[in-house]
C-alpha positions as CSV (number, residue, x, y, z in Angstrom):
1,X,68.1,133.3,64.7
2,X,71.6,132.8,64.2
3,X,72.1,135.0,67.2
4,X,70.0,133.2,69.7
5,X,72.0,129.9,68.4
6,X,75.2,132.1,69.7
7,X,73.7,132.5,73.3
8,X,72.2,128.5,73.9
9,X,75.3,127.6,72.6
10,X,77.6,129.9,74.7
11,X,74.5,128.9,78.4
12,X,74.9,125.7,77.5
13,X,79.2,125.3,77.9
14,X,79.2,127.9,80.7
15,X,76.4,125.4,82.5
16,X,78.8,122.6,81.4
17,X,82.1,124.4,82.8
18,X,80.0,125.2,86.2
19,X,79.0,121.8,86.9
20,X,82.3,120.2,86.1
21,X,84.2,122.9,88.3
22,X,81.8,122.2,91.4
23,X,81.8,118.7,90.6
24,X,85.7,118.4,90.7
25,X,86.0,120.9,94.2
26,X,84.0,118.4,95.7
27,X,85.7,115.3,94.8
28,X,89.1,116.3,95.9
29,X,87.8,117.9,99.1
30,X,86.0,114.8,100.2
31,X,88.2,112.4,99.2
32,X,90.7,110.9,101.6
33,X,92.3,108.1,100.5
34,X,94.9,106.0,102.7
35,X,98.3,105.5,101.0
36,X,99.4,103.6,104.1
37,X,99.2,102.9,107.6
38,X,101.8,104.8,109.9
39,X,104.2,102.9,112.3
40,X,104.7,104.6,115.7
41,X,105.3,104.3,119.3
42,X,103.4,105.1,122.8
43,X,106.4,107.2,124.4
44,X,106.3,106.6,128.2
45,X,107.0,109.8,130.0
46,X,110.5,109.6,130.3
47,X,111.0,109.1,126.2
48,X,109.1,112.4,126.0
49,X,111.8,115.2,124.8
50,X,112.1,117.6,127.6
51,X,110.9,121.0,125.3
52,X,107.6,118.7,124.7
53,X,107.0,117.8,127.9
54,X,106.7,121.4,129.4
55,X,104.4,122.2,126.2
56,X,102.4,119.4,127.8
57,X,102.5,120.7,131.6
58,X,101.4,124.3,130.4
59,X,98.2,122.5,128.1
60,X,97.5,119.6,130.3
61,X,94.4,121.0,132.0
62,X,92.2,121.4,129.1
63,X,91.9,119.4,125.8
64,X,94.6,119.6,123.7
65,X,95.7,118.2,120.0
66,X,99.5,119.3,118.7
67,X,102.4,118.3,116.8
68,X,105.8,118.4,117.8
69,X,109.3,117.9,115.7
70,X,112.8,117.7,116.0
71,X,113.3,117.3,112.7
72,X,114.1,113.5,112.5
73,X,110.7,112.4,114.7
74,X,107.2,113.8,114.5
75,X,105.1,113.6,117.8
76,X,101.7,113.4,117.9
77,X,100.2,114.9,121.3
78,X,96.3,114.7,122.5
79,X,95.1,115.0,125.8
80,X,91.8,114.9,127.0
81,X,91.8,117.6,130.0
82,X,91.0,117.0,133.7
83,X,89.2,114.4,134.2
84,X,87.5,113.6,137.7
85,X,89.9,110.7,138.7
86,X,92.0,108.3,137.7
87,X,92.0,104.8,135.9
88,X,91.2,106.5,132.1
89,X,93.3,105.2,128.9
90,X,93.5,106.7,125.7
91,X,93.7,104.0,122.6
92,X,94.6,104.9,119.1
93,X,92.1,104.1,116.4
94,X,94.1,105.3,113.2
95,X,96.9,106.8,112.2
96,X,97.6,107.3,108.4
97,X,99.1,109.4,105.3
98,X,96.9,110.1,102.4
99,X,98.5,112.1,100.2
100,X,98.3,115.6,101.8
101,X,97.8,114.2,105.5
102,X,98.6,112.3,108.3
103,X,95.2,111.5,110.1
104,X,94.6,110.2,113.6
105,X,92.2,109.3,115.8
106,X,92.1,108.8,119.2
107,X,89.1,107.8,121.8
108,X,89.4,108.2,125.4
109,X,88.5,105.1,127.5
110,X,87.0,105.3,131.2
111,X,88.2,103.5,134.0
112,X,86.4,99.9,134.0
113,X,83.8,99.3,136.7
114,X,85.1,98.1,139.9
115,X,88.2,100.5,139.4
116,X,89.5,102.2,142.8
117,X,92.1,104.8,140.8
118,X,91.2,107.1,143.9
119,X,89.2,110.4,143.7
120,X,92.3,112.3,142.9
121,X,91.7,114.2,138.9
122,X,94.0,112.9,136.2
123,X,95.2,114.6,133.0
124,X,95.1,111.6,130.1
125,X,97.9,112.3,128.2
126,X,99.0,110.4,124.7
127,X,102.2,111.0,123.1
128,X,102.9,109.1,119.6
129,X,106.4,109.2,117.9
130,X,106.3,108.6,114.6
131,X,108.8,108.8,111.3
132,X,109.1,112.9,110.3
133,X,106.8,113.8,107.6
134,X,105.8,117.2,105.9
135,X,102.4,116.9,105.7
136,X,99.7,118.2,108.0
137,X,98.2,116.1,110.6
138,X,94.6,116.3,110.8
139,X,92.8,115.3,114.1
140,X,89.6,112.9,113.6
């Protein structure tokens, strides 16, 4: 009897320990919680550092999402690949620090109707600078 007591008692806190353990991993994995909205700026092409720009040229024709630093700025780069012609924009939805990420999000917007940006392709392009930071940037 006093046995069997021994093993409920001992299921009983390991099913406890289990379901506060899984319970926990998936609170902090889902959670993102905004600190704060970033400041930045659209760079033009000719604010682009030089290094970044040639990362840019060799990535261009394909999708691309990367980070770039010189240690005092961080630059946030996403391109959307070839795209059949011209006239397309890319607008920032977010960009924010939780506490172990910046997070941003980007859509690309098609030329609007009516829009004569030739039948040359273009390569949308958006270059953010924003303050240096150590966290990671994750791409929404």
């Amino acid at each position: 009897m006093k046995k069997r007591r021994i093993i409920t008692r001992s299921l009983l806190c390991l099913l406890l320990a289990a379901s506060l353990l899984f319970t926990g991993c998936t609170y902090l994995s889902d959670e993102k919680i905004k600190l704060r909205d970033l400041d930045f700026t659209v760079l033009s092409e000719e604010m682009i550092p030089e290094e970044l720009k040639g990362i840019i040229e060799e990535k261009k024709s394909a999708a691309f999402q990367i980070t770039y630093t010189d240690n005092v700025n961080l630059y946030i780069c996403v391109g959307y690949g070839e795209q059949k012609t011209g006239g397309y924009s890319i607008a920032v939805e977010e960009l924010y620090l939780t506490e172990n990420n910046i997070c941003v999000n980007t859509s690309l917007l098609g030329p609007e109707a009516g829009d004569k940006s030739g039948k040359t392709p273009s390569y949308p392009v958006i270059v953010l600078k924003t303050e240096f930071l150590e966290q990671t940037v994750i791409f929404e």
